[in-house]
C-alpha positions as CSV (number, residue, x, y, z in Angstrom):
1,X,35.2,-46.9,16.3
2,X,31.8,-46.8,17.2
3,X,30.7,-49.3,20.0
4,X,27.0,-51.0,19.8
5,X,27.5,-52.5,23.6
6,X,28.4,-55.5,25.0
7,X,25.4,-56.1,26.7
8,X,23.7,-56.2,23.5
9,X,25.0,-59.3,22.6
10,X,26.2,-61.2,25.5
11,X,22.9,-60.7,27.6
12,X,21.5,-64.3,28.3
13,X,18.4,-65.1,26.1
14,X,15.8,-68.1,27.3
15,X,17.2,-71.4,28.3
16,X,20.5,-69.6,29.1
17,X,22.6,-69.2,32.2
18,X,25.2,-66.9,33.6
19,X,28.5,-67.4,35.3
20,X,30.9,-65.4,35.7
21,X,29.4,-62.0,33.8
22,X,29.7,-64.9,30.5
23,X,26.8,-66.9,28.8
24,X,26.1,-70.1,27.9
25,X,23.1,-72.2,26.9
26,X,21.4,-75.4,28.5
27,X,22.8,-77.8,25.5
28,X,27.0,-76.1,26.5
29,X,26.4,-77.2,30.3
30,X,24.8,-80.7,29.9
31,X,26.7,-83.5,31.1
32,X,29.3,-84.7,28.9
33,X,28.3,-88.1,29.8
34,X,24.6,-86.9,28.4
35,X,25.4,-85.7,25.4
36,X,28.0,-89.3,24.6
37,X,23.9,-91.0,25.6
38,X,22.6,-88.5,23.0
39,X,25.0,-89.4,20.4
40,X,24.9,-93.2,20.5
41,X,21.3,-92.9,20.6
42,X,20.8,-91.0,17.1
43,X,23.8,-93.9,15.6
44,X,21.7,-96.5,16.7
45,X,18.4,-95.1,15.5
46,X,20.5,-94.1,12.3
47,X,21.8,-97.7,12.0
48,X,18.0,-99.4,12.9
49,X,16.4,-97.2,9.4
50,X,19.0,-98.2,7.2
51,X,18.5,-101.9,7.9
52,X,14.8,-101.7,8.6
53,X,14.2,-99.3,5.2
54,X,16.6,-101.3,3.5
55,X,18.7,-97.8,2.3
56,X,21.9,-97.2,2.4
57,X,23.8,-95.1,5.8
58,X,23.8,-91.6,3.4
59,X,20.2,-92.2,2.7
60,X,19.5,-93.4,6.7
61,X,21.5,-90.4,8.0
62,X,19.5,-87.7,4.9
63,X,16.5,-89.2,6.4
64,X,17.8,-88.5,9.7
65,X,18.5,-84.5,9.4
66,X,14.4,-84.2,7.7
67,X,13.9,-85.5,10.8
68,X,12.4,-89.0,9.2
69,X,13.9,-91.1,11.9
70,X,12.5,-91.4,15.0
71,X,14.1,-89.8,18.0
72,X,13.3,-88.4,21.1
73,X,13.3,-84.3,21.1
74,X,16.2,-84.4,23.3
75,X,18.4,-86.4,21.2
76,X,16.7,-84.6,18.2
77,X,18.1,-81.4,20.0
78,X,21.4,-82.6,21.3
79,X,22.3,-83.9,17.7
80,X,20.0,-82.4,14.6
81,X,22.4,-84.1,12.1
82,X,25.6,-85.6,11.1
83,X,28.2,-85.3,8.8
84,X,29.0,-88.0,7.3
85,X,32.9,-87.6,8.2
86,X,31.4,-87.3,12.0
87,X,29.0,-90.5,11.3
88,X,32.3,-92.2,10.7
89,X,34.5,-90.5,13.4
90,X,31.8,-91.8,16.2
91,X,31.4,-95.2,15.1
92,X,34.8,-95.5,15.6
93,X,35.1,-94.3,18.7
94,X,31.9,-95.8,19.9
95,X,33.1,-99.2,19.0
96,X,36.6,-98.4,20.5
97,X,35.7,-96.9,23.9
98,X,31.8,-97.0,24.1
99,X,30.2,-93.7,25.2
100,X,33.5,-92.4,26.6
101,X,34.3,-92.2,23.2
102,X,31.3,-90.0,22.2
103,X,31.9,-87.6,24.9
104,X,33.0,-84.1,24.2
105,X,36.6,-83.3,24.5
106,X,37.6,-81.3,27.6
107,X,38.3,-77.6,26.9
108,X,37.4,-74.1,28.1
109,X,34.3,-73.4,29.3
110,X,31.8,-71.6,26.8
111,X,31.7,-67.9,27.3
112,X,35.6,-67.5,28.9
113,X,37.2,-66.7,25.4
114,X,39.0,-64.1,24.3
115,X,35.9,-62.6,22.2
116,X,33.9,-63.0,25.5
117,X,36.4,-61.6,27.0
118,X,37.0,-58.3,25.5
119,X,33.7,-56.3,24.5
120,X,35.5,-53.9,22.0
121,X,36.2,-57.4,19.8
122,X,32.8,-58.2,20.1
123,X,31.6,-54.8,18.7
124,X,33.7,-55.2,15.9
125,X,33.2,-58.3,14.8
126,X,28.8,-57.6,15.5
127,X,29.9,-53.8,13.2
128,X,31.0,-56.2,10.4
129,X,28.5,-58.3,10.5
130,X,25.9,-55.9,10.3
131,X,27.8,-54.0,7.4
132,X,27.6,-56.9,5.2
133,X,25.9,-59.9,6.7
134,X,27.3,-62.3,4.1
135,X,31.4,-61.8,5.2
136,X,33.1,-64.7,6.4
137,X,34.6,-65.2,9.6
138,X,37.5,-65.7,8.2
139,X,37.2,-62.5,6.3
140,X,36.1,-60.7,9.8
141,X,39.0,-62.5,11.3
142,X,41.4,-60.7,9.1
143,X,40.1,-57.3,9.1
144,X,40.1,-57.9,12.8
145,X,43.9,-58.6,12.8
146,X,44.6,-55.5,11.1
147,X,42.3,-53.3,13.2
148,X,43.9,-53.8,16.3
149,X,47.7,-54.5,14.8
150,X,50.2,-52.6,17.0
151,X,47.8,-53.1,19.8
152,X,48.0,-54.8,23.2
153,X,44.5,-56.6,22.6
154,X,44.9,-60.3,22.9
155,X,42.8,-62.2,19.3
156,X,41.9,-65.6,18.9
157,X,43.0,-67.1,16.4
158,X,40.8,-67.9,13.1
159,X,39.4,-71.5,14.0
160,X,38.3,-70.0,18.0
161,X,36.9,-66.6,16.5
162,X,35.2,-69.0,13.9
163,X,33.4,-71.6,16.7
164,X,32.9,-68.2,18.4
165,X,30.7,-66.5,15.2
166,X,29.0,-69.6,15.2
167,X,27.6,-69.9,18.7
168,X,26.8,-65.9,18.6
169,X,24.4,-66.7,15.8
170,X,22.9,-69.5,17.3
171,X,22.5,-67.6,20.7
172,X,21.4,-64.6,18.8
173,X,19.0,-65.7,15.8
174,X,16.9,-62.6,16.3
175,X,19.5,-60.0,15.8
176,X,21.1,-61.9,12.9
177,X,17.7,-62.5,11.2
178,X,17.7,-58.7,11.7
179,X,20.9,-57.6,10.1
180,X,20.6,-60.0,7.3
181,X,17.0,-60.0,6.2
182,X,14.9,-57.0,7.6
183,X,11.3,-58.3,6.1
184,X,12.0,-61.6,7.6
185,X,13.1,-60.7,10.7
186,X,9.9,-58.5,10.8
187,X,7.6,-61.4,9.9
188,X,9.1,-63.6,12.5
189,X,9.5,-61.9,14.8
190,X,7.6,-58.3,15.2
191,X,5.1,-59.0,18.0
192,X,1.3,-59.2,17.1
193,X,-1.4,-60.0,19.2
194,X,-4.3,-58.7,17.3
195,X,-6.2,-60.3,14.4
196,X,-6.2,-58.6,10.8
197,X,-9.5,-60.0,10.3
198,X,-11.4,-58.2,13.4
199,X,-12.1,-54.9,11.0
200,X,-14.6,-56.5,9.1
201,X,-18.4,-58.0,10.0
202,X,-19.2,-58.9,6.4
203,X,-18.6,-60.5,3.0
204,X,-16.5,-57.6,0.8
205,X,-16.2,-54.9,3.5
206,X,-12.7,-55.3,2.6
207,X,-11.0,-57.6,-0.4
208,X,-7.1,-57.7,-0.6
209,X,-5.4,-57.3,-4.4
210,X,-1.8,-58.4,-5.5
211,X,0.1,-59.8,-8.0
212,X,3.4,-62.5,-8.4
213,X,5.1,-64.2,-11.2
214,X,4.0,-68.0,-11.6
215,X,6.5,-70.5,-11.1
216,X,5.3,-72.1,-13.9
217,X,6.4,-72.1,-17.7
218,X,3.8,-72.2,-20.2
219,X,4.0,-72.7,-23.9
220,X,4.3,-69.2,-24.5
221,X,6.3,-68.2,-21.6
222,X,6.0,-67.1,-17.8
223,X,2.5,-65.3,-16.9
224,X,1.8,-63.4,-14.1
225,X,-1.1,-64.1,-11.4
226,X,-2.9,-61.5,-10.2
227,X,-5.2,-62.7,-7.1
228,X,-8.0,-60.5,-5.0
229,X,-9.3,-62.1,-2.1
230,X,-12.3,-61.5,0.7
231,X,-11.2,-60.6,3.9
232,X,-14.0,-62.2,5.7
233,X,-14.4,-65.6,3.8
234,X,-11.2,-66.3,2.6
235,X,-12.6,-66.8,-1.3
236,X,-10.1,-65.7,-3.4
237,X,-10.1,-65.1,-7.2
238,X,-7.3,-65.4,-9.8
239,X,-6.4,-64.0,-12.7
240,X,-3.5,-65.0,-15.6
241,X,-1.9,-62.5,-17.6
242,X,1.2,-62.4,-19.6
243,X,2.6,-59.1,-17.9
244,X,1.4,-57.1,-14.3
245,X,-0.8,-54.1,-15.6
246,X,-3.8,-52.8,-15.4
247,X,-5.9,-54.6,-17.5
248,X,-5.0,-57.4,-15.0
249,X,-5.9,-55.9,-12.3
250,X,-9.2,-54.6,-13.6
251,X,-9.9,-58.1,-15.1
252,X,-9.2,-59.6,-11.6
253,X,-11.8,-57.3,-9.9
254,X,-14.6,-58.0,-12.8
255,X,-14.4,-61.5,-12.1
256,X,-15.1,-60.6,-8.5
257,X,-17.7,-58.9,-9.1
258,X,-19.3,-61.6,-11.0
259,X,-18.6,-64.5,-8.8
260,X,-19.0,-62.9,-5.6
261,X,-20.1,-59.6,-5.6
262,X,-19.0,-55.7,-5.7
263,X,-16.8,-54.7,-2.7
264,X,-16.7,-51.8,-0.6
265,X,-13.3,-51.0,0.4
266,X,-10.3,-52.3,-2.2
267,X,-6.9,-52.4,-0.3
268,X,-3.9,-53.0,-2.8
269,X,-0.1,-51.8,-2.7
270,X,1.5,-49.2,-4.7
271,X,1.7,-50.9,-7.8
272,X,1.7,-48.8,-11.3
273,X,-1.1,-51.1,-12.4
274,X,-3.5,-50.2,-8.9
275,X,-2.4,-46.6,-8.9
276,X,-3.2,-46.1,-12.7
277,X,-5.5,-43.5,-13.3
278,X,-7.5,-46.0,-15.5
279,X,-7.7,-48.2,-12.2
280,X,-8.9,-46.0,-10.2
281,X,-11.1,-44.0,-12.3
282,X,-12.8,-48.0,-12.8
283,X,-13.1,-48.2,-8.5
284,X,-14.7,-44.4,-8.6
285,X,-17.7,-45.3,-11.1
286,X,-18.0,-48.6,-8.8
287,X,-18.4,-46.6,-6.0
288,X,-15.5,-49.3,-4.4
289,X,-13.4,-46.9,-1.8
290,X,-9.2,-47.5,-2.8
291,X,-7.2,-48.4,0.1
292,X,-3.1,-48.1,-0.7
293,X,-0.7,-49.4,2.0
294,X,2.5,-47.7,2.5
295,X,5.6,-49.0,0.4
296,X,7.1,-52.0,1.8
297,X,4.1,-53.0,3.9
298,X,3.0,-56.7,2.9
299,X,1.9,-57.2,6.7
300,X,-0.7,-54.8,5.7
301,X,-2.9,-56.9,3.5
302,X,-1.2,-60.4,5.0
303,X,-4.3,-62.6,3.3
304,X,-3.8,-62.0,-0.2
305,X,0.4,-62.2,0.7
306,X,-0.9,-65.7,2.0
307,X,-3.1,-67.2,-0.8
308,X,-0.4,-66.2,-3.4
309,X,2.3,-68.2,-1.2
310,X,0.0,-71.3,-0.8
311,X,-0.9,-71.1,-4.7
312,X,2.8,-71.2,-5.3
313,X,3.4,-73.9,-2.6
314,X,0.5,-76.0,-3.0
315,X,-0.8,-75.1,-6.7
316,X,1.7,-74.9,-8.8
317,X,4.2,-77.8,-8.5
318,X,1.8,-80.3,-9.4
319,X,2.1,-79.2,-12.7
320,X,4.2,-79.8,-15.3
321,X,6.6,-77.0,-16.6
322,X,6.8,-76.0,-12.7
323,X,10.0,-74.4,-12.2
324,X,10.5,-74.0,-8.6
325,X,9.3,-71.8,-6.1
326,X,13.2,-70.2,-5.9
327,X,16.7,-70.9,-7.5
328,X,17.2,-73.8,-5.4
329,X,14.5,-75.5,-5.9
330,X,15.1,-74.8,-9.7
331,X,18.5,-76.5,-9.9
332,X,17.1,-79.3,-8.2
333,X,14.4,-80.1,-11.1
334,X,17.0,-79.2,-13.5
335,X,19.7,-81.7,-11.9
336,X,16.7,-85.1,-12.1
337,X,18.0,-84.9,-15.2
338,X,22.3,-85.7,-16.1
339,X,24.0,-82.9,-17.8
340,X,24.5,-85.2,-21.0
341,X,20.7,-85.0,-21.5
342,X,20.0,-81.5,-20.7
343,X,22.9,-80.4,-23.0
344,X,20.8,-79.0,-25.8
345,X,17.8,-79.3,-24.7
346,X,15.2,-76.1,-24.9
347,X,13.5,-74.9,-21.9
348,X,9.9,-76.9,-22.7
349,X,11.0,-80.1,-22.7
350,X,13.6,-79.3,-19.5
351,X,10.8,-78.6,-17.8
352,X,8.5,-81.1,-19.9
353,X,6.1,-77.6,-20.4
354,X,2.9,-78.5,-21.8
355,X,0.2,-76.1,-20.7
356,X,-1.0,-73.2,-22.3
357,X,-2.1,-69.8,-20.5
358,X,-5.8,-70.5,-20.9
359,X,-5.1,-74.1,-19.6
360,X,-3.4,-72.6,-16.6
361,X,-6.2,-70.6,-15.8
362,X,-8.3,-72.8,-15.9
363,X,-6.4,-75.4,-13.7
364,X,-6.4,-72.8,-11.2
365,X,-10.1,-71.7,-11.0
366,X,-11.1,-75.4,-10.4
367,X,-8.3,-75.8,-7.7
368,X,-9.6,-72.6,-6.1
369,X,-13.1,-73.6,-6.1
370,X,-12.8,-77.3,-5.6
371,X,-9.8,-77.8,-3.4
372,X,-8.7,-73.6,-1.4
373,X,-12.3,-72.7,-1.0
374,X,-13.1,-76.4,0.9
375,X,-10.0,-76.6,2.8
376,X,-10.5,-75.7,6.3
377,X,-8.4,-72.5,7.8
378,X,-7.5,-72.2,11.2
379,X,-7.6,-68.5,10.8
380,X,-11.5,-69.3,10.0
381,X,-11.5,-71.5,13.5
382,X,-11.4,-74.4,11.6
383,X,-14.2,-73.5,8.6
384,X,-13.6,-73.4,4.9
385,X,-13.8,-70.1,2.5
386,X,-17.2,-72.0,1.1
387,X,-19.2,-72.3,4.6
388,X,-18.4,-69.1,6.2
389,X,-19.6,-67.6,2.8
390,X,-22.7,-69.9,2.9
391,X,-23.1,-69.1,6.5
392,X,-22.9,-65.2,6.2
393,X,-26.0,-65.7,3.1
394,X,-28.1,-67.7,5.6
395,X,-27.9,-64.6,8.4
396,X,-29.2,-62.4,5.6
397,X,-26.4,-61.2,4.0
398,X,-26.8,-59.6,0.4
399,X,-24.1,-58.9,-2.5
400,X,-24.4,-56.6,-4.5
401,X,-24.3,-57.5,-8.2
402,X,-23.7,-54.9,-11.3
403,X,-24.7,-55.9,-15.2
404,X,-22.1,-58.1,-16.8
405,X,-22.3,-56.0,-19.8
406,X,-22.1,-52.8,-17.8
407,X,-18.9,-54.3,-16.1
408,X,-17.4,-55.0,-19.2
409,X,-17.0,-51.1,-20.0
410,X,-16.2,-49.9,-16.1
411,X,-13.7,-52.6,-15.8
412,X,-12.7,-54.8,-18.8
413,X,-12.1,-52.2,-21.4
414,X,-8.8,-52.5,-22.8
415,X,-9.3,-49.8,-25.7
416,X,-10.0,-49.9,-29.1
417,X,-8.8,-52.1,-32.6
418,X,-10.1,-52.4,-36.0
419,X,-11.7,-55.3,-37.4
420,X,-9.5,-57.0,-39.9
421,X,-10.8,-59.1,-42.9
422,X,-9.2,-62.3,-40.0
423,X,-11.3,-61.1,-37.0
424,X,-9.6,-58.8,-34.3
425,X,-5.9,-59.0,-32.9
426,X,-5.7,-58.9,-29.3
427,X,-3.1,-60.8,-27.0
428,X,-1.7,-62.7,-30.1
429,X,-4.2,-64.0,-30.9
430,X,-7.5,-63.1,-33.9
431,X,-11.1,-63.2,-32.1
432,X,-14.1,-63.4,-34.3
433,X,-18.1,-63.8,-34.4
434,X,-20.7,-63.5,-37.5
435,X,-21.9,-60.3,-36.2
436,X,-18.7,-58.4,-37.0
437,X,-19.3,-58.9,-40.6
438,X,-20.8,-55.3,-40.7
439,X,-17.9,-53.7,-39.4
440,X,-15.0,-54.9,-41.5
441,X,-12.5,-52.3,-41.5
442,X,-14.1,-50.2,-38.3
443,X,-12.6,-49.7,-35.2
444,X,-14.4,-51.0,-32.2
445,X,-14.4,-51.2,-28.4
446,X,-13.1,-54.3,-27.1
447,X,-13.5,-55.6,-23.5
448,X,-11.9,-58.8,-21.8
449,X,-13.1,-61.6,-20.0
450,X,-11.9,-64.1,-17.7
451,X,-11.8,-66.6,-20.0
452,X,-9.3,-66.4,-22.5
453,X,-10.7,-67.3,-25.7
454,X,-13.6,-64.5,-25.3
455,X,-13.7,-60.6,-25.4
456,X,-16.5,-58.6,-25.5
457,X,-16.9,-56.1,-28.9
458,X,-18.5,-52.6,-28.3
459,X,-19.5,-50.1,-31.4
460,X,-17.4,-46.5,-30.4
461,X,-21.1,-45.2,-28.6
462,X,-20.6,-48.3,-26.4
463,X,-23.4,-50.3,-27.8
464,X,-23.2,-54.1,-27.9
465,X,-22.1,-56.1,-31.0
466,X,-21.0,-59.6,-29.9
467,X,-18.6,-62.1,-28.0
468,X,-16.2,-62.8,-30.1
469,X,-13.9,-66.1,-29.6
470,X,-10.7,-67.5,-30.7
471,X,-11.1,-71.1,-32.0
472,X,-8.0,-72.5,-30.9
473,X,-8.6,-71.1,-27.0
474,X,-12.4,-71.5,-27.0
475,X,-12.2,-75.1,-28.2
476,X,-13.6,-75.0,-31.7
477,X,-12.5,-75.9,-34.8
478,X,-11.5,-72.8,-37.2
479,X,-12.6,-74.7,-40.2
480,X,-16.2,-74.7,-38.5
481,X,-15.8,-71.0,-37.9
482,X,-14.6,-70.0,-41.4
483,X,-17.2,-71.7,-43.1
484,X,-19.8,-69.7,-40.9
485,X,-18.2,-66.6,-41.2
486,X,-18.0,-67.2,-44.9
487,X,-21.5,-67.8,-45.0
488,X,-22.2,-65.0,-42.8
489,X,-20.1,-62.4,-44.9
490,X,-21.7,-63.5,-48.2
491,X,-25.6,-63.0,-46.8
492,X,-23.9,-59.4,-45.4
493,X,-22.9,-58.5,-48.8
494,X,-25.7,-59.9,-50.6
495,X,-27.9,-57.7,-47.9
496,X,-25.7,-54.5,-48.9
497,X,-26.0,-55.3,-52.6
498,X,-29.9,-55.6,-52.5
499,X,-29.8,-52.1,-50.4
500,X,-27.5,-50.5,-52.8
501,X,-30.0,-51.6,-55.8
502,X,-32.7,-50.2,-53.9
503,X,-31.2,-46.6,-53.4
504,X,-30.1,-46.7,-57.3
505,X,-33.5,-47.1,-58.3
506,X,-34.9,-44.1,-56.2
507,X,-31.6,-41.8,-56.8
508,X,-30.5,-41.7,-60.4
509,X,-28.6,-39.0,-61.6
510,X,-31.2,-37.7,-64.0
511,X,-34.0,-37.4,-61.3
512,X,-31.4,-35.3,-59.2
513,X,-30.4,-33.1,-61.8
514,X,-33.8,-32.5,-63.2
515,X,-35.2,-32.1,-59.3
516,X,-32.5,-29.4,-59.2
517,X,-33.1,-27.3,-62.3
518,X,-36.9,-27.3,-61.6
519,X,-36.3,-26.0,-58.0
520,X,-34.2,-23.0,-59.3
521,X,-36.6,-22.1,-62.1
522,X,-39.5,-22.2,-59.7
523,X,-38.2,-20.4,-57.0
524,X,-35.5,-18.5,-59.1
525,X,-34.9,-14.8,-57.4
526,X,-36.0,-11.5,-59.2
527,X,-33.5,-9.5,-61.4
528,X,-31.4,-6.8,-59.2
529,X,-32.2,-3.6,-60.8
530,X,-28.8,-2.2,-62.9
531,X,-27.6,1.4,-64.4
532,X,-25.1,2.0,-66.8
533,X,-21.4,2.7,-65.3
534,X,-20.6,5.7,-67.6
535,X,-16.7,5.9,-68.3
536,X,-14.8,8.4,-70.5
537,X,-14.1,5.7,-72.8
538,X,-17.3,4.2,-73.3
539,X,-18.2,7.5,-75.5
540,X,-15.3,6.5,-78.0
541,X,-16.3,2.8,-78.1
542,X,-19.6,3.9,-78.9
543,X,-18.4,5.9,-81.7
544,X,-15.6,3.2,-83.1
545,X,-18.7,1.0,-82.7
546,X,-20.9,3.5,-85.0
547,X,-18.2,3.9,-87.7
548,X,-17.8,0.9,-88.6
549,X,-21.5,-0.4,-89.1
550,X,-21.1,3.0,-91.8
């Protein structure tokens, strides 16, 4: 079996000492009598809320392990929680023999085990672990047992190797973190001392793209949010979409470009929607430089990782049809409610869903600009997104700015549709404006915009037609656009009749034919010059011919 080294693990980390080659930590060497002062401490305090809060002992000791009730650190330390079959235990035994009865029972000294003991049980029991971080000890324990069956290799037994797994992941948290969740143990605990933000001098030298599924249910299901934010301010902007893809992503940068300016350098992951060749065809004729990160590299564009986490922390549970930032937090909202009500019941009014897509965005722009953008961030040394943008314009800085109409076709196009006789279909929903009375039944260009209830129409040669709107999204009554496109239809046809009279009246069928036999008499060509094809048979026609006029 392969060994991983029993120094690895049995090394002392900080606040430990050493005797006897073996480990154990401040907290293991106190004083029994100190940790029985500890104890009775955090049942009095627990004891104090309940009466003073007026809760019950569950609710005072709950209160207790969020760390509500007020402590000092070193009892906080000595006793993070308890149980409530250990509240009970030591109110016994406290009222029995005082703090001789809270002191811990008398027993080997931590680190003189049989696990400590032996280093080839420690490898196995660390190998197992790192194979599948989510085994038991009990299931370790066993697999232990038949390892080393027929062996002279004295094993605890399940309840000592259990107590043992426990304090090797508390002594250990940064190897554990790193055999059960690699990305986390790299965020917590991979060393940086530099700042990501030291590359840039500027507004948009560098803007961050990403994308995440919202924790929120909508009317018409879960949407996506696809965020790019500046580097140097902090000012992010946010897109809703039903699904991840391109048209996102290109949508997303538009509405940069609008609100804040044109970047230079675009840093975004390996996504199918930021490595599409539409994508980055739309950076090239921006003149905006693409800048991937390698797969599975979020601490390369850490801001925009950031903004999404604080929009799904912050943002989205304060409103309703908020789901939960996880599975656990789901279940929670689900459980406010008691099965006999939830039995039946849909997913809107579970999660009391109320807000449309267009809403949602909506929602989110003012909470960017009113509430993100004007929250001070200590990676900003205390500043919001808003001043250091306003104080980067006062030095002289300048953003560059590109047509919105021009935009519209390098980033927003999302292809072509035809016009129906109901407006045009796009993203379930019919779009429509006067001006696309002429093209009834024609395909056209269509380009989106970051509001919902608007795209952009192009002719095929690009040209501008209109911005059409839905009436539902945009706010306006369909009856009041019906009746205008009604009207607008009927002056488009009476327009086309009047033209069609026009070109009767000049064009009749007799003028055309008559302009067509007089050009071919005029200018009629001259006769070919012919001989007679003599054939041994025209001889006897001639003669049959002659015979009978006789």
């Amino acid at each position: 079996m392969h060994s991983l080294g029993h120094h690895d693990f049995t090394q002392p980390t900080e606040g430990q000492a050493t005797r006897g080659g073996h480990s154990y930590t401040e907290r293991e060497r106190r004083d029994p009598r100190e940790v029985a002062e500890h104890r009775a401490a955090a049942l009095r305090a627990i004891r104090l809320y309940a009466q003073v809060a007026g809760v019950s002992l569950k609710q005072a000791r709950e209160a207790y392990a969020a760390g509500n009730v007020e402590v000092s650190d070193q009892t906080r330390n000595e006793v993070p929680r308890i149980m409530a079959s250990t509240f009970k235990r030591w109110s016994k035994n406290f009222k029995n023999k005082r703090l001789v009865g809270l002191q811990p029972p008398a027993g080997n000294r931590t680190g003189s085990g049989v696990m400590d003991a032996n280093a080839e049980l420690t490898d196995f029991a660390i190998t197992m672990l790192g194979h599948n971080h989510l085994l038991s000890a009990k299931t370790i324990w066993l697999a232990m047992q038949k390892n080393f069956a027929g062996s002279e290799t004295r094993l605890p037994s399940c309840g000592a190797f259990r107590r043992w797994l426990l304090r090797w992941k508390r002594n250990h948290r940064e190897h554990c973190e790193r055999i059960s969740n690699p990305d986390s143990h790299k965020n917590k605990f991979r060393v940086s001392f530099g700042h990501a933000a030291d590359e840039v001098s500027q507004p948009l030298e560098i803007v961050e793209g990403d994308g995440s599924p919202t924790d929120i249910y909508c009317v018409n299901g879960r949407h996506n949010l696809t965020l790019t934010i500046d580097i140097f301010s902090r000012r992010p902007v946010a897109v809703i979409s039903k699904t991840a893809n391109t048209a996102a992503a290109k949508l997303c940068l538009r509405k940069l470009a609008l609100t804040l300016g044109v970047p230079q350098k675009f840093r975004h992951d390996r996504g199918a929607e930021y490595l599409s060749a539409s994508f980055q065809a739309a950076l090239q004729n921006c003149e905006i430089l693409s800048d991937p990160v390698p797969p599975f590299s979020g601490d390369k564009k850490p801001f925009v990782e950031r903004a999404i986490g604080t929009i799904n922390h912050s943002f989205m549970p304060l409103l309703p049809g908020f789901i939960g930032a996880n599975i656990g937090e789901r279940r929670a909202i689900e459980s406010r409610k008691s099965f006999a009500k939830r039995l039946g019941e849909d997913r809107n009014v579970r999660f009391e869903v109320k807000l449309t897509a267009n809403e949602l965005q909506q929602r989110l722009d003012t909470w960017i600009e009113e509430v993100y953008s004007n929250t001070a961030h200590a990676g900003l040394n205390g500043r919001t997104p808003n001043q250091v943008w306003r104080e980067a314009v006062a030095a002289g800085w300048i953003a560059k700015r590109l047509p919105e109409r021009e935009l519209d076709i390098l980033l927003a196009d999302v292809g072509t549709r035809t016009v129906g006789k109901k407006g045009i279909k796009f993203d379930r929903a019919d779009f429509w404006d006067d001006e696309l009375v002429g093209y009834v039944g024609s395909a056209v260009r269509v380009a989106q915009t970051d509001d919902m209830g608007e795209i952009v129409v192009f002719a095929r040669d690009h040209q501008f037609i209109a911005v059409a709107r839905n009436p539902e999204r945009a706010g306006v009554p369909r009856r009041e656009m019906a009746i205008s496109a009604t009207a607008a239809w009927r002056d488009h046809q009476r327009e086309a009749r009047k033209r069609d009279r026009a070109l009767k009246a000049k064009f009749t069928p007799g003028r055309v034919l008559d302009a067509m036999t007089a050009s071919r008499e005029a200018g009629a060509p001259p006769l070919t010059p012919v001989e007679l094809h003599d054939v041994p048979m025209l001889q006897a026609a001639a003669d049959a011919i002659a015979t009978g006029k006789d």
